[in-house]
C-alpha positions as CSV (number, residue, x, y, z in Angstrom):
1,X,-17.7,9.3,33.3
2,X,-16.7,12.6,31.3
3,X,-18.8,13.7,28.6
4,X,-16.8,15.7,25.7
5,X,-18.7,18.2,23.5
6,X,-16.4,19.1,21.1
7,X,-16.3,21.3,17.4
8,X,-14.4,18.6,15.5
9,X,-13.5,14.6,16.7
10,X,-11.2,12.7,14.7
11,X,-10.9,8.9,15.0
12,X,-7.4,8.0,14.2
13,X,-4.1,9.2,13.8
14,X,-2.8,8.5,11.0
15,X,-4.0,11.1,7.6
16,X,-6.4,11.7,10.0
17,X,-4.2,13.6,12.1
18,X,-3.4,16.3,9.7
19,X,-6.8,17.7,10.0
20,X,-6.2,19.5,12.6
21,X,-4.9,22.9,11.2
22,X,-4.4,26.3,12.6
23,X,-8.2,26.8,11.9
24,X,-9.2,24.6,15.1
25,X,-6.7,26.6,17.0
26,X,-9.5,28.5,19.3
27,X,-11.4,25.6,18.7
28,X,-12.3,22.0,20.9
29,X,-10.8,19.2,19.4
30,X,-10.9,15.1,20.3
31,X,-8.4,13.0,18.5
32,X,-9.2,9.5,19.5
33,X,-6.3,6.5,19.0
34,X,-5.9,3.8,20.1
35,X,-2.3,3.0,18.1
36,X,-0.9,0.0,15.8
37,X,-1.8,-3.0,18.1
38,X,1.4,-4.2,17.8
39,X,3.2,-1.0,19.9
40,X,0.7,1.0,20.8
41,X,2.4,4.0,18.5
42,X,1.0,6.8,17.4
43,X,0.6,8.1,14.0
44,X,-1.1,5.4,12.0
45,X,-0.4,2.5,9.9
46,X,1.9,4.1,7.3
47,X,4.4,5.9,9.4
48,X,4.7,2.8,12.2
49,X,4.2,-0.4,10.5
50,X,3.4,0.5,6.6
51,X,4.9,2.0,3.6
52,X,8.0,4.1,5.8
53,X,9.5,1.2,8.1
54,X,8.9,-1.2,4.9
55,X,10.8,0.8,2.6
56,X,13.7,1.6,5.2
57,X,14.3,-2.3,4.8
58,X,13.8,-1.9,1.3
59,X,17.0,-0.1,0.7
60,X,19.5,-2.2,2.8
61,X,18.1,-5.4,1.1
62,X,18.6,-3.7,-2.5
63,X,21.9,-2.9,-1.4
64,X,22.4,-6.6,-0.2
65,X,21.4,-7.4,-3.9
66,X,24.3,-5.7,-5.4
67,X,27.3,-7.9,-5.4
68,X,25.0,-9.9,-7.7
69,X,24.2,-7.4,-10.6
70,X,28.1,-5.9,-10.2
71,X,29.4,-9.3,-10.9
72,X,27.4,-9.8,-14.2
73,X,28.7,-6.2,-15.2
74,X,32.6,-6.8,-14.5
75,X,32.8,-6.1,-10.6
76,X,33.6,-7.7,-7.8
77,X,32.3,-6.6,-4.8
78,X,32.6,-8.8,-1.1
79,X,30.0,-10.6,0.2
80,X,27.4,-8.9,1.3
81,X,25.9,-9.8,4.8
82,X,23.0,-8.1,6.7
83,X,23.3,-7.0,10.6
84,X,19.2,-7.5,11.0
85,X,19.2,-5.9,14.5
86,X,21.5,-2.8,13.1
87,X,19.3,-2.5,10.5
88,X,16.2,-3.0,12.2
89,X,16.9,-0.5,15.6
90,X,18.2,2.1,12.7
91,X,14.6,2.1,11.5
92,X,12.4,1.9,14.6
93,X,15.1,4.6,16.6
94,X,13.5,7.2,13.9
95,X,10.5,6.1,13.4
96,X,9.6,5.3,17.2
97,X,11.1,8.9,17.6
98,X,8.4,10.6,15.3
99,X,5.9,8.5,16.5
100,X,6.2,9.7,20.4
101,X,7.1,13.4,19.4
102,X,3.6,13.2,17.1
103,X,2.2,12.3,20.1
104,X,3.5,14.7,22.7
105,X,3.0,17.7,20.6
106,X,-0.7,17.0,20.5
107,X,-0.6,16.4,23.9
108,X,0.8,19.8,24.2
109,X,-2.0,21.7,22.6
110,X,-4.4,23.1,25.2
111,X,-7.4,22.7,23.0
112,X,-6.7,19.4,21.7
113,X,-8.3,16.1,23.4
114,X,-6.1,13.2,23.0
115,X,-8.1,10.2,24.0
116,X,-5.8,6.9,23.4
117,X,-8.2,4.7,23.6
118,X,-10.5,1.8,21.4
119,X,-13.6,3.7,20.9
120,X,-17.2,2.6,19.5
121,X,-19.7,5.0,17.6
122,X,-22.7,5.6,19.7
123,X,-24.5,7.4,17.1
124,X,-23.1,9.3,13.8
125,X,-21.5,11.8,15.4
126,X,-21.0,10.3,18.8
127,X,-18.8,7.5,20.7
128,X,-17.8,6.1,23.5
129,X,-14.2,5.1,24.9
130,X,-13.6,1.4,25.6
131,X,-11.1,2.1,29.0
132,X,-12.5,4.9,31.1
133,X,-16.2,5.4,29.4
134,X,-15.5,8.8,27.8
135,X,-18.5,10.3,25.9
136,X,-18.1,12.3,23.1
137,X,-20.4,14.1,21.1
138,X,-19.2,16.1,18.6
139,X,-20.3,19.0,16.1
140,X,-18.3,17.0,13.7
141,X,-16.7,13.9,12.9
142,X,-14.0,12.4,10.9
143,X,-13.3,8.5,10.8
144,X,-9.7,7.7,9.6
145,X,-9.2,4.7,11.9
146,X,-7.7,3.1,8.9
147,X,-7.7,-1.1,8.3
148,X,-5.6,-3.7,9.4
149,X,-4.1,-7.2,8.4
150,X,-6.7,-10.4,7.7
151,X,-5.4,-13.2,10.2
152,X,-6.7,-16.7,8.5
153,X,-8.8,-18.6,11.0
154,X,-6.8,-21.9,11.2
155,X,-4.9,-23.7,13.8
156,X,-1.4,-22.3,15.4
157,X,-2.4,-18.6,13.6
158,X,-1.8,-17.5,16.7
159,X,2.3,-18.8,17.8
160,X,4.7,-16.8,18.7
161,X,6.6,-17.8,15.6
162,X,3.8,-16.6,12.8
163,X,3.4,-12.6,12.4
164,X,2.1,-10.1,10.5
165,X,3.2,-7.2,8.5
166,X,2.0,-5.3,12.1
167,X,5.3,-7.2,13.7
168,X,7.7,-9.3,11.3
169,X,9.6,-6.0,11.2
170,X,10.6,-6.2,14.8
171,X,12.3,-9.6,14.8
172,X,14.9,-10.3,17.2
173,X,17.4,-12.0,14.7
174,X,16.7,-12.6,11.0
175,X,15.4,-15.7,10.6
176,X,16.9,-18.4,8.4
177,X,13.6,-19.4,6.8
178,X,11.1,-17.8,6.4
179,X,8.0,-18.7,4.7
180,X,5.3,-15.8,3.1
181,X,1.6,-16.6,2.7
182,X,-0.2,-14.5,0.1
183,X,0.5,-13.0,-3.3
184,X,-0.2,-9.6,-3.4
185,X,1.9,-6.0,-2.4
186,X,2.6,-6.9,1.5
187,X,3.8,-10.0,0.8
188,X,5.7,-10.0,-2.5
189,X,7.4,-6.5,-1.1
190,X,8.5,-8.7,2.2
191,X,10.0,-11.9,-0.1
192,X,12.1,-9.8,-1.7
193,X,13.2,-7.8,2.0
194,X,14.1,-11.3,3.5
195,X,15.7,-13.1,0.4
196,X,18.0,-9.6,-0.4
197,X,19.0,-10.1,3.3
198,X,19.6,-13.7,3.0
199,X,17.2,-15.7,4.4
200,X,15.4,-18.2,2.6
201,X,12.3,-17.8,1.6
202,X,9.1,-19.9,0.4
203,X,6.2,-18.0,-0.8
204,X,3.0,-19.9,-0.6
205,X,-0.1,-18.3,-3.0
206,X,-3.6,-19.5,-3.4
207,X,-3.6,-18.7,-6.8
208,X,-1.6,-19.1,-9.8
209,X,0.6,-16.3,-10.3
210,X,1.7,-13.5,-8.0
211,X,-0.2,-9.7,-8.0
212,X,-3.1,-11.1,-10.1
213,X,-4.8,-8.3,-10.1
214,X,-2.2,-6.4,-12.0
215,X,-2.6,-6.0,-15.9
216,X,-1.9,-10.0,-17.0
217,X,1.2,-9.0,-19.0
218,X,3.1,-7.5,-16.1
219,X,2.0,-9.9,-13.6
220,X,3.6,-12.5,-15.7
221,X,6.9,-11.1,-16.0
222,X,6.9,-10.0,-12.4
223,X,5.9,-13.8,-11.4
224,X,8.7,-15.0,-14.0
225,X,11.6,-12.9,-11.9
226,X,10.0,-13.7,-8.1
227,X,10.5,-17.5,-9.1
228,X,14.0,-16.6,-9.9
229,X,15.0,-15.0,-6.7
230,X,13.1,-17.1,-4.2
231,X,11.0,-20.4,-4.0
232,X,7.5,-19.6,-5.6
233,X,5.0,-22.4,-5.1
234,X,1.4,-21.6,-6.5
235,X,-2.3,-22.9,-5.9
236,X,-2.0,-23.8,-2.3
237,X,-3.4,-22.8,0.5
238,X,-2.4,-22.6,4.7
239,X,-4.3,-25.2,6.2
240,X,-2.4,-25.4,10.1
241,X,0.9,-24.5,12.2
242,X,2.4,-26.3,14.6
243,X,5.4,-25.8,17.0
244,X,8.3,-28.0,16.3
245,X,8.9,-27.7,20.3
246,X,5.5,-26.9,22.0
247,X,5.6,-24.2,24.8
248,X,8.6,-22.8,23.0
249,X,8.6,-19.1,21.6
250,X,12.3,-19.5,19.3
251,X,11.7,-22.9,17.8
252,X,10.7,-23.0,13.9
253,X,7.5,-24.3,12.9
254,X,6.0,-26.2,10.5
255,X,3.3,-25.5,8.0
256,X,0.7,-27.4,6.2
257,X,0.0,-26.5,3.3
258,X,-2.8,-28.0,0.6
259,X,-2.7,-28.0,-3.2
260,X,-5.5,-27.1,-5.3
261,X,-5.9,-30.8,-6.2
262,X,-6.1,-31.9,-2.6
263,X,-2.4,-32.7,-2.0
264,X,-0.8,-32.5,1.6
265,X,2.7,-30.4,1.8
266,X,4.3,-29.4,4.8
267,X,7.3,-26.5,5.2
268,X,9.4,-25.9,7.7
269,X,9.8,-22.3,8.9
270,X,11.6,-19.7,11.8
271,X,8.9,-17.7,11.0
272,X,6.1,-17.4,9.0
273,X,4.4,-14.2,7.9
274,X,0.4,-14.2,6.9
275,X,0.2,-11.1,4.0
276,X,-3.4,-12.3,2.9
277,X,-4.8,-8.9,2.6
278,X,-6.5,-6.5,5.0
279,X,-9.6,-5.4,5.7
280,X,-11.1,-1.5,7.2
281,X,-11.8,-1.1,10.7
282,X,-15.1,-0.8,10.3
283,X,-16.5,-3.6,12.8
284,X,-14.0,-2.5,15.1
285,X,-15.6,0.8,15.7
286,X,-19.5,-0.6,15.3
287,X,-20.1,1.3,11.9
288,X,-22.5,-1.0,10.7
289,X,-24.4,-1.0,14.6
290,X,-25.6,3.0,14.2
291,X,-26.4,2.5,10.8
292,X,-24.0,4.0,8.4
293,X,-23.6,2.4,4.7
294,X,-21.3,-0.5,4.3
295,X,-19.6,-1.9,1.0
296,X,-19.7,-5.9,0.4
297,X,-15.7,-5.4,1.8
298,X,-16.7,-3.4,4.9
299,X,-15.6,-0.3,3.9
300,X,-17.5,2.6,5.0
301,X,-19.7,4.3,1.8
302,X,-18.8,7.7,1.2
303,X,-19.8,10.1,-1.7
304,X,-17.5,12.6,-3.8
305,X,-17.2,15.0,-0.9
306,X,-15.9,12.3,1.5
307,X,-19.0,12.2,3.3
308,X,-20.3,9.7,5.2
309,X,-23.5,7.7,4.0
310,X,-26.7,6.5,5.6
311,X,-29.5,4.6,4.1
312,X,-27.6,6.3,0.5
313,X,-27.4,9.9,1.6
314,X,-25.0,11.9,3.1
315,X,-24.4,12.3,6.9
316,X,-24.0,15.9,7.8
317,X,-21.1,16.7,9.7
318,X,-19.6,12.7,9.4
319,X,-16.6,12.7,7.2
320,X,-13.9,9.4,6.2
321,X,-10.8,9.6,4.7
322,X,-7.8,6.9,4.2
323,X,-8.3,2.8,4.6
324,X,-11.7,2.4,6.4
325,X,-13.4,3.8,3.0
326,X,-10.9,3.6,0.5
327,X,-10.4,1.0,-2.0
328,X,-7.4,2.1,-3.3
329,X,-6.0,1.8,0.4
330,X,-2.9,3.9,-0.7
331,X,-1.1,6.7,1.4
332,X,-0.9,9.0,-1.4
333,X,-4.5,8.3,-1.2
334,X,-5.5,8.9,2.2
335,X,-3.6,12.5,2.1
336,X,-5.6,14.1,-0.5
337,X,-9.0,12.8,0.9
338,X,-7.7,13.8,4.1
339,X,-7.1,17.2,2.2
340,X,-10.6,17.2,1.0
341,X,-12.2,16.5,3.8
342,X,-10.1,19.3,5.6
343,X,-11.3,21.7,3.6
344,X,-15.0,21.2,3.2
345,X,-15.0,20.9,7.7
346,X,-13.7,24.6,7.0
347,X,-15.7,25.1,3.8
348,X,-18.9,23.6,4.5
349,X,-20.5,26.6,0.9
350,X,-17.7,25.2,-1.1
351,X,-17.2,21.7,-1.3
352,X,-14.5,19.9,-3.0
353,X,-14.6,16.5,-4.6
354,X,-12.0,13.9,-4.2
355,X,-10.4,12.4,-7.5
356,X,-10.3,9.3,-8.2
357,X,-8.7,9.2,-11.9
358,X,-5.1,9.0,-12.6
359,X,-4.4,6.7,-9.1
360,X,-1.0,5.2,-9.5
361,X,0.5,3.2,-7.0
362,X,3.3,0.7,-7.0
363,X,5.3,-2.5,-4.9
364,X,9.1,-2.1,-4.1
365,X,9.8,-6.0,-4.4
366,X,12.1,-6.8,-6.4
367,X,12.1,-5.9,-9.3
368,X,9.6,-3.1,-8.9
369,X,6.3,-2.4,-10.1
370,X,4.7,0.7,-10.9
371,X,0.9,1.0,-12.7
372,X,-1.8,3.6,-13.0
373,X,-5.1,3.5,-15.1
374,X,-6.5,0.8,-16.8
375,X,-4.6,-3.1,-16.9
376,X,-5.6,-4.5,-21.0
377,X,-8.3,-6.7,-20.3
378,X,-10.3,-3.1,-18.4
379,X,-9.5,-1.2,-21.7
380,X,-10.7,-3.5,-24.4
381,X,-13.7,-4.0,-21.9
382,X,-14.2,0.0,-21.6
383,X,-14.3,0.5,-25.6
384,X,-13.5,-2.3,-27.7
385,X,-10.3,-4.1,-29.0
386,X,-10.3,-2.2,-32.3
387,X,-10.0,0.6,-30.2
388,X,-7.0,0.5,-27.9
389,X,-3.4,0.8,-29.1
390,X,-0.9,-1.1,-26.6
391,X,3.0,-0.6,-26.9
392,X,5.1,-3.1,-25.2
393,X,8.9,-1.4,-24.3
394,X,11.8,-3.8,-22.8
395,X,14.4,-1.9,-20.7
396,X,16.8,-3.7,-22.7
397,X,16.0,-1.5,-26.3
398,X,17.0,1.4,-24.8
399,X,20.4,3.0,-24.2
400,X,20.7,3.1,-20.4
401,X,18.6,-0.3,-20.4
402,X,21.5,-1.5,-23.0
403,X,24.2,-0.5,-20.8
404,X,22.3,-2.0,-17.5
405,X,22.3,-5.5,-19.2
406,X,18.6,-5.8,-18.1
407,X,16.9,-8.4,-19.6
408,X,13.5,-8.2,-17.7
409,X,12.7,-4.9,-17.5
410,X,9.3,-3.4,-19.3
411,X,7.4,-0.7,-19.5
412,X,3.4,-0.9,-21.4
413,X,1.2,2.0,-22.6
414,X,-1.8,2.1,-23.2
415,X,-4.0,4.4,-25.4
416,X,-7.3,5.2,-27.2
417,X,-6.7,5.0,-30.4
418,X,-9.4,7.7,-31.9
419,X,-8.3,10.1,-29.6
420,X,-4.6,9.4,-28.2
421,X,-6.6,9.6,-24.5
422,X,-3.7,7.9,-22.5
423,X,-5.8,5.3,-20.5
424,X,-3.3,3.2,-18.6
425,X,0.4,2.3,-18.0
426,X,2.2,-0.3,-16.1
427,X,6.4,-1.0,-15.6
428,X,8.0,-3.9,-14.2
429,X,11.8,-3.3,-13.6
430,X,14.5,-0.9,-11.6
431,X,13.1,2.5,-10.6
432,X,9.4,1.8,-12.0
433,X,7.7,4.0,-9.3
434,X,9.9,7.3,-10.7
435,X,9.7,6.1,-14.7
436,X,5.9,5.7,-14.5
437,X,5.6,9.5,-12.9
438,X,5.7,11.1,-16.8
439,X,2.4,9.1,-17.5
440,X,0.5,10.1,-14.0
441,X,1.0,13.7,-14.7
442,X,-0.1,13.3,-18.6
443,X,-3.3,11.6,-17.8
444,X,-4.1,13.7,-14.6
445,X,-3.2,16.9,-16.8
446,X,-5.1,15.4,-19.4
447,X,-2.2,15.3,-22.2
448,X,-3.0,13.2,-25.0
449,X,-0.2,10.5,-26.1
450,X,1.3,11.9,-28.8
451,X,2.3,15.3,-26.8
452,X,3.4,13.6,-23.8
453,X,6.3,11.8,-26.2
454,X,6.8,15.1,-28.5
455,X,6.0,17.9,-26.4
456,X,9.5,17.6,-23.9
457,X,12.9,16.7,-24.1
458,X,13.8,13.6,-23.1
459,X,17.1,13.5,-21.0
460,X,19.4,10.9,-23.8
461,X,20.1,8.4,-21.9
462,X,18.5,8.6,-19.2
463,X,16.3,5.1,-18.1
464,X,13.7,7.2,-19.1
465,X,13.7,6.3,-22.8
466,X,11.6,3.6,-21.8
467,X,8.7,5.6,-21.4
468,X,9.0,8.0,-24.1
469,X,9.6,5.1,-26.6
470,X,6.2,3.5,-25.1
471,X,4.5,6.7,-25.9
472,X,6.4,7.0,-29.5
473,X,5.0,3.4,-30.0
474,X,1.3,3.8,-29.9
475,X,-0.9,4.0,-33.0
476,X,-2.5,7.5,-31.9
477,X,-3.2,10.4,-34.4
478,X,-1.9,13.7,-34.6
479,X,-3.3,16.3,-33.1
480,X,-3.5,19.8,-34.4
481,X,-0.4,22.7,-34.2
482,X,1.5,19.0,-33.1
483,X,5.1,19.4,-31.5
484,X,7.7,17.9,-33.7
């Protein structure tokens, strides 16, 4: 059993892997990984099974969409039909391809340890290797072994037939129905991939409404065009699967499902996909067992410098970055505290905090949603009704939105009113995730509102519009030497 005693460890692959820089060139390093479950690849969630693959089927299914829009604008386009395994072995031949070149390279490195293995902490700056025993103890330590889907405990979880985000992307054949448990980004980003390629889709959520925890406003009008474009059913929740042929891996299966008020439903499905959240890898790697701080979700505790907690105070030499301490559990996310943290390993006088303010993120279903800051309901909470200024802007009341026909599209901005402090926005509609860009630069630059819709030109007429004429419609005052 070989015992490793190296300058820096890393535990994942994903952000994690960026860490190591030219500075650990003439230094030991252990990357430990044990890849997505699902294949084995390296490189972490995002690149193999997350936001890259996910929005490679994005596109096609978009594209898919189009005969639909172009017939309500004059055109007539064929029928549009989607060659799943083209599409699918187009992805995966890149993305497997970055994922083994990833790998080999650090394989290359002389003074880099790749140990693709599970491993469990041993101490805070120690583990073990689950497969051949490795020790390592390290003068440092970053954990970035990221988070993973929640799998329901009921009966069938486990056929053949019922997947994850982790491997619904690797079907054989699309399937012809396909039924979507959850409500939130995974799952309302994979109803709209399936129904734009043409199966049929059922979309089961505990709650009512879909991506509840978005500002109310949006989450209504998102809700409003999912029930359009595929079957919605609300306030019910999985309660077993079973096979329709038992012992048989390409028969459908059927569902049962319960309402809120006790009612039994059943659905019949090719394949059934569990998006019900996920949850850090904490457990996996025995965090809790050497004694390092835990939220209520079971993400590791970390302070402003990324580091590590115990007992409320910082580790020395234990860092985290990405998922496993996250709440934000964003990509864009996981870089920069993967930035942080690799700078204060090679800083350790001059720490840098990680920023939290100004987090956007958004979920390419269709249509698209973008937000960053506060929803309504966190505003009036942070300083008071009489305080906030909210403009509401359709698509449709402006000139490109005009000439798009859109009739769901909307952009909201939100504002303190003493002090034009841009405090939140949120767009539902085509190309949300670029339009809402303007506002994340404003309120991380720390531009008030009335400058961010004055202070530029404003490409006429360009989609947009829709967010300067959000920023042009909020009750904020003047500030001094204004811009006309």
């Amino acid at each position: 059993m070989a015992t490793l005693r190296p300058d820096l460890a890393i535990i994942g692959s994903g952000s994690g892997n960026s860490l190591i820089t030219p500075f650990w060139n003439d230094k030991e390093v252990v990357l430990a990984d044990k890849g997505i479950d699902a294949t084995g690849a390296f490189g972490g969630t995002c690149l193999n099974v997350g936001c890259i693959p996910t929005k490679m089927f994005v596109r096609p299914s978009a594209l898919a969409r189009a005969p639909h829009e172009a017939a309500r604008l004059g055109v007539t386009m064929g029928e549009a039909r989607a060659d799943w395994p083209a599409i699918r072995d187009r992805i995966f031949g890149r993305i497997d391809a970055i994922s083994s070149g990833g790998r080999e390279y650090r394989e290359s490195l002389e003074n880099v340890h790749l140990l693709q293995e599970k491993v469990t902490l041993t101490g805070h700056r120690s583990f073990r290797s689950e497969t051949t025993g490795t020790e390592v103890r390290a003068e440092q330590l970053v954990i970035a072994a990221g988070s993973r889907p929640v799998i329901p405990e009921v009966p069938g979880i486990t056929l053949p037939q019922v997947h994850t985000s982790d491997t619904v992307m690797r079907l054989e054949e699309l399937p012809e129905r396909v039924l979507i448990v959850g409500g939130g980004y995974i799952a309302c980003e994979f109803a709209a991939i399936f129904s734009g390629l043409g199966s049929s889709v059922v979309q089961v959520n505990r709650s009512q409404g879909l991506m509840r925890q978005l500002d109310e406003e949006i989450a209504q009008a998102y809700s409003a065009q999912a029930e359009k474009n595929w079957t919605v059913r609300y306030q019910r929740t999985l309660a077993s699967l079973e096979p329709h042929e038992p012992d048989s891996e390409q028969g459908g299966v059927t569902a049962h499902v319960v309402t809120s008020d006790g009612r039994a439903e059943t659905y019949d499905a090719d394949c059934v996909l569990v998006a019900t959240g996920r949850t850090p890898n904490t457990d996996l790697i025995g965090a809790a067992d050497v004694g390092l701080d835990l939220h209520e979700d079971g993400r590791l505790a970390v302070d402003a410098h990324q580091r590590v907690l115990s007992e409320g105070r910082p580790v020395p030499g234990l860092y985290a970055a990405g998922d496993i301490c996250s709440e934000a559990m964003l990509k864009h996310v996981a870089n920069h505290e993967a930035r942080v943290v690799s700078h204060n390993l090679e800083n350790p006088r001059d720490l840098r905090q990680a920023r939290t303010f100004a987090v956007p993120a958004a979920v390419f279903s269709h249509p698209e949603i973008a937000f960053v800051g506060m929803t309504e309901a966190e505003a009036v909470d942070s300083i008071g009704q009489a305080n906030v200024t909210v403009k509401v802007q359709k698509y449709g009341d402006t000139a490109y939105g005009w000439a798009m026909e859109d009739m769901h599209g909307l952009a909201k901005v939100l504002a303190d009113r003493r002090t034009g402090e841009i405090l939140g926005a949120h767009v539902v509609g085509t190309q949300s995730s670029n339009l809402i860009q303007p506002i994340v630069q404003a309120m991380s630059l720390g531009q008030d509102a009335y400058t961010a819709a004055r202070g530029q030109y404003w490409i006429h007429p360009a989609l947009t519009e829709v967010i300067e004429n959000a920023l042009l419609g909020l009750d904020v005052p003047i500030p001094d030497s204004a811009p006309l």
